[in-house]
C-alpha positions in Angstrom: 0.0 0.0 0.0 1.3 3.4 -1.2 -0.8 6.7 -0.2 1.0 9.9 -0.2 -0.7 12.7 1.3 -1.9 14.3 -1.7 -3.8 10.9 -2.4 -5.4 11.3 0.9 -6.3 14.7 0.4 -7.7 13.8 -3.2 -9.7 11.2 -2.0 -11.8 13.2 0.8 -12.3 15.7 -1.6 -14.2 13.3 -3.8 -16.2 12.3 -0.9 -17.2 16.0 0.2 -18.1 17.0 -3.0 -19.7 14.2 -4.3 -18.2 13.5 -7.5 -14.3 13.0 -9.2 -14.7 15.8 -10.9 -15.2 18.6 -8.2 -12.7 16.5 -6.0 -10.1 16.7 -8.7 -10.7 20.7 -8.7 -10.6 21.3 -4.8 -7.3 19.2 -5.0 -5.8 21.4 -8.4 -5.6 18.1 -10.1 -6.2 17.5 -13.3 -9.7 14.9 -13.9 -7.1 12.4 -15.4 -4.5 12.8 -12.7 -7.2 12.2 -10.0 -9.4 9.3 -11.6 -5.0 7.4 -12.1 -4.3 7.9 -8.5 -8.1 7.0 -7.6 -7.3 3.7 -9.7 -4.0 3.2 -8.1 -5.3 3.6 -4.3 -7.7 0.5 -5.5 -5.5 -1.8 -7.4 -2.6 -1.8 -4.6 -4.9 -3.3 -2.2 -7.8 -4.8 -4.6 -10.7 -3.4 -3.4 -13.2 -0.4 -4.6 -13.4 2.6 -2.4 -15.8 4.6 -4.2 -18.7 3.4 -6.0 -19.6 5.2 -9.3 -22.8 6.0 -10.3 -24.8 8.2 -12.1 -25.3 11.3 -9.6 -21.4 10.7 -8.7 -19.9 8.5 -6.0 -20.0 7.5 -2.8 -17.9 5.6 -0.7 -17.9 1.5 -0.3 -17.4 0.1 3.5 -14.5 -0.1 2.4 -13.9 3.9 1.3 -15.4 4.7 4.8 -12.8 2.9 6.4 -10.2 4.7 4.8 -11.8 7.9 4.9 -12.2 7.7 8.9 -7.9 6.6 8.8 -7.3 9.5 5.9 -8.9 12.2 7.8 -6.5 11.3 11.3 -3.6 11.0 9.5 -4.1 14.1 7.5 -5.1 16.1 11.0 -1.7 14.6 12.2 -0.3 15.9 9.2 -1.1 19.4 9.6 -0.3 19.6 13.5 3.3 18.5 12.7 3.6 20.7 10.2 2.3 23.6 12.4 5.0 22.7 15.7 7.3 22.5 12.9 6.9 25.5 11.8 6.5 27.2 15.2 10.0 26.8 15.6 10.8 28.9 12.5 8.7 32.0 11.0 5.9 31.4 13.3 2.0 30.0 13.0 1.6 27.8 9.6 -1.2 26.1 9.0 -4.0 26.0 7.5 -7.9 26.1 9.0 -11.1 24.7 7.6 -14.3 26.7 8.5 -17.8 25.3 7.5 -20.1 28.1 7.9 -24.3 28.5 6.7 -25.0 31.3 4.5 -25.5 33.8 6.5 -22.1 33.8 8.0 -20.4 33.7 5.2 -21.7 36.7 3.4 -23.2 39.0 6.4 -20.6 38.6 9.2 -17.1 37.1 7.8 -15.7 38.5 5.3 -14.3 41.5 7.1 -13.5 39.4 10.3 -11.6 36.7 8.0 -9.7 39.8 6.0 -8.5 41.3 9.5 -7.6 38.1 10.5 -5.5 36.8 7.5 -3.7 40.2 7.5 -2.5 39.6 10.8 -1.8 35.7 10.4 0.4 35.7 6.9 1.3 32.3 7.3 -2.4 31.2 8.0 -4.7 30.2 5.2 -8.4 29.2 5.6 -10.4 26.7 3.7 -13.8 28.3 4.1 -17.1 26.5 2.2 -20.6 27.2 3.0 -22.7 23.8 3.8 -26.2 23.8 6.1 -26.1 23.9 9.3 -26.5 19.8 9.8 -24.3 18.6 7.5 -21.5 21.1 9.0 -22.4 19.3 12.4 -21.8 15.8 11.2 -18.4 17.0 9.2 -17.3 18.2 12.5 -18.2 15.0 14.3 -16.5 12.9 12.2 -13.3 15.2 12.1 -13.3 16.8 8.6 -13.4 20.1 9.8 -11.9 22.0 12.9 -14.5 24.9 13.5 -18.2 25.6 12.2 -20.7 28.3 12.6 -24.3 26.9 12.6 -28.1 27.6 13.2 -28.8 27.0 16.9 -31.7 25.6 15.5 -29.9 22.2 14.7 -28.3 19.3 17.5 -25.1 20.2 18.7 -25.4 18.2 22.3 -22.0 16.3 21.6 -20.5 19.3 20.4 -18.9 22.6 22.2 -20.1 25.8 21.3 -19.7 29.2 21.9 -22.2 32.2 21.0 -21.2 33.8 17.7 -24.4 36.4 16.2 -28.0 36.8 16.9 -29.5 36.1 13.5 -33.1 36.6 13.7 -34.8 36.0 9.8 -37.3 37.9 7.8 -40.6 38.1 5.8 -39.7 41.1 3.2 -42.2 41.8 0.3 -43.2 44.2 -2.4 -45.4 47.4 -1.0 -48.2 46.1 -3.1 -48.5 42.2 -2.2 -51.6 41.1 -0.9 -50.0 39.9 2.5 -48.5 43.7 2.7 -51.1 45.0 4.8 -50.9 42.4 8.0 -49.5 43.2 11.1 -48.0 39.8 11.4 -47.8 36.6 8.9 -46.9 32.9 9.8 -44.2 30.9 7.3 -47.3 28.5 6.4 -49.5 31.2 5.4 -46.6 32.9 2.9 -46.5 29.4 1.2 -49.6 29.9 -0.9 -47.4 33.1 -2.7 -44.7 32.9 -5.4 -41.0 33.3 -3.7 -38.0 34.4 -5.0 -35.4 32.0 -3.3 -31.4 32.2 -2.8 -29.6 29.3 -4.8 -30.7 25.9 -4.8 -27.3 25.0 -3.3 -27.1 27.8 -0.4 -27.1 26.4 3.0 -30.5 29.1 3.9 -32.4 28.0 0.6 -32.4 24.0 2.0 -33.1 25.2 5.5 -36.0 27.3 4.5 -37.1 24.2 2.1 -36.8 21.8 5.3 -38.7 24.4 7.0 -42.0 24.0 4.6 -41.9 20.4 4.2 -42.7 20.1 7.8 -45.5 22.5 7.4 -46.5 19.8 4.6 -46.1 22.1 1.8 -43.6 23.2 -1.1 -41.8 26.6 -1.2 -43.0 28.1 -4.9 -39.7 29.4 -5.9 -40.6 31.7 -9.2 -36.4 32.8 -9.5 -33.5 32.4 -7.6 -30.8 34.4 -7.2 -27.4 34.4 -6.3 -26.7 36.3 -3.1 -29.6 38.0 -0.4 -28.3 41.6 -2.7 -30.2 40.3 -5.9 -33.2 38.6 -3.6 -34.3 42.3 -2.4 -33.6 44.1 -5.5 -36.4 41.7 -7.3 -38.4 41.5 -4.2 -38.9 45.2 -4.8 -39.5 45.2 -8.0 -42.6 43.0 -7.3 -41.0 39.5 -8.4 -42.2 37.6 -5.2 -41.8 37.0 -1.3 -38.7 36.4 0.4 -37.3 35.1 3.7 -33.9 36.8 4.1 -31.1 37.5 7.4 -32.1 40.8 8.8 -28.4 41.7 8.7 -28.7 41.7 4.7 -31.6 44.3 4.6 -29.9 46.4 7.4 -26.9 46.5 5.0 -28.1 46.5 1.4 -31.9 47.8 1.1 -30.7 51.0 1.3 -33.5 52.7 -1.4 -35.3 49.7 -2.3 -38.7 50.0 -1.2 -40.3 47.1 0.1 -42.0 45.8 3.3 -40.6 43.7 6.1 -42.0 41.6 8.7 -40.6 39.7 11.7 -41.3 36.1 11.2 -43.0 34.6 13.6 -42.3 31.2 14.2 -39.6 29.9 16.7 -36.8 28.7 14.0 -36.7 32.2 12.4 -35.6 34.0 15.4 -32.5 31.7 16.0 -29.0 32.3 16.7 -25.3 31.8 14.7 -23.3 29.6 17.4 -19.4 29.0 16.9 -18.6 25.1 17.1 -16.1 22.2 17.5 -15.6 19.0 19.0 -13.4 20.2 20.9 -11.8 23.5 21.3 -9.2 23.1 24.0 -7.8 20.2 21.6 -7.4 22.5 18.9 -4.5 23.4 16.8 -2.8 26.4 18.0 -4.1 28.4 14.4 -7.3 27.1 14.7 -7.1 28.5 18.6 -5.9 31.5 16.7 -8.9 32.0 14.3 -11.7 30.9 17.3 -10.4 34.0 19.3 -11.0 36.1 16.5 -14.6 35.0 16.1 -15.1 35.0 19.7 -17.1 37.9 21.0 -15.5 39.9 23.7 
């Protein structure tokens, strides 16, 4: 058996992304290079890791064997790497931060920027994911910090408080719902939406959210970021459930009306999370205390 590192690496980037192809990019491989050292991992011990299919892959008993090894030994990787390093030009290392959506584009980007600017031998692996599946990545060790929805389980995990992140009803001046004083989630499910990407962490929580109501979000557009989602909201294109963050930064003349949802799950809050933080690494120590709130 002959793994190198970068084998490792390629191989749980298959698995997180669901498919060679997107594996092969995360790793800046080539789809050839990746599917040869795919084949290779297989032949030298004779046995599949990954079944193929047509949605992608996904791993053989097998696969999750190796995966559970490939992710400690990559961990262990990184931590010798960073004491190394320690003991030259400082902190190198690098940290990988699941966050939902509203992290990532409402609260971060400055907080990441000052951070990296103080930390030049620091990078961060940042991906936005729902707030469940960033739990379970963090449970099975493929991740060192996350920021989720307090809304989801996080009883085996350690958190800290990160950003209230309350969420809200906004809709053209004109819609027939405009003139209530209040409006519940299940009622707004009867009206045409404009949603955030398919893919965004928010658009599948807000789709969990109406299946247990028993009903289907109609989703007339989507757009790519909360910024496009108001600008069509106000120009009469549809409902939409949106951080009230984003309108408190970007509506600034777009005219539409907002409403405080009033269900439990909308008025939630961001928590930091880890399985541990006193176990770890000292740059993922160093990125926590820049999150933490004083």
């Amino acid at each position: 058996m002959h793994f190198d590192l970068t084998d490792l690496r390629l191989y749980l980037n298959i698995l997180d992304t669901g498919n060679i192809t997107a594996g092969a990019a995360r790793s800046h491989l080539s789809l050839a290079a990746a599917s040869a050292r795919i084949r290779a991992m297989e032949a030298s011990l004779g046995v599949e890791f990954l079944q193929r299919n047509r949605r992608g892959v996904s791993p053989t008993p097998a696969g999750n064997a190796l995966a559970r090894h490939a992710r400690v030994l990559l961990q262990q990787a990184e931590r010798l790497q960073q004491e190394l390093a320690e003991y030259a030009k400082g902190v190198k290392g690098q940290v990988r931060l699941l966050c939902n959506t509203t992290a990532i584009t409402e609260y971060l980007p400055e907080l990441l920027a000052d951070f990296l600017r103080s930390q030049p031998n620091l990078d961060i692996d940042l991906q936005e994911l729902p707030s469940t599946r960033i739990t379970h990545a963090l449970r099975q060790g493929a991740a060192d910090l996350g920021i989720v929805s307090d809304a989801v389980d996080t009883d085996d995990l350690q958190t800290r408080p990160f950003r209230d992140d309350p969420l809200v009803l906004i809709m053209p001046r004109e819609h027939p719902l405009a003139q209530a004083a209040s409006v519940s989630f299940t009622d707004t499910l009867h009206h045409d939406y404009v949603g955030l990407n398919a893919n965004s962490a928010l658009a599948v929580y807000l789709e969990e959210q109406a299946l247990h109501a028993g009903l289907r979000m109609q989703i007339r557009i989507r757009a790519d970021g909360f910024d496009g989602v108001m600008r069509m909201v106000a120009r009469g294109a549809g409902l939409a459930i949106v951080p009230l963050a984003a309108v408190e930064r970007g509506s600034g003349a777009l005219s539409f009306k907002r409403l405080a949802l009033q269900e439990p799950w909308g008025q939630r809050k961001l928590l930091l999370c880890a399985r541990d933080f006193a176990a770890l690494p000292g740059y993922a120590k160093a990125l926590l205390h820049a999150l933490t709130l004083p």
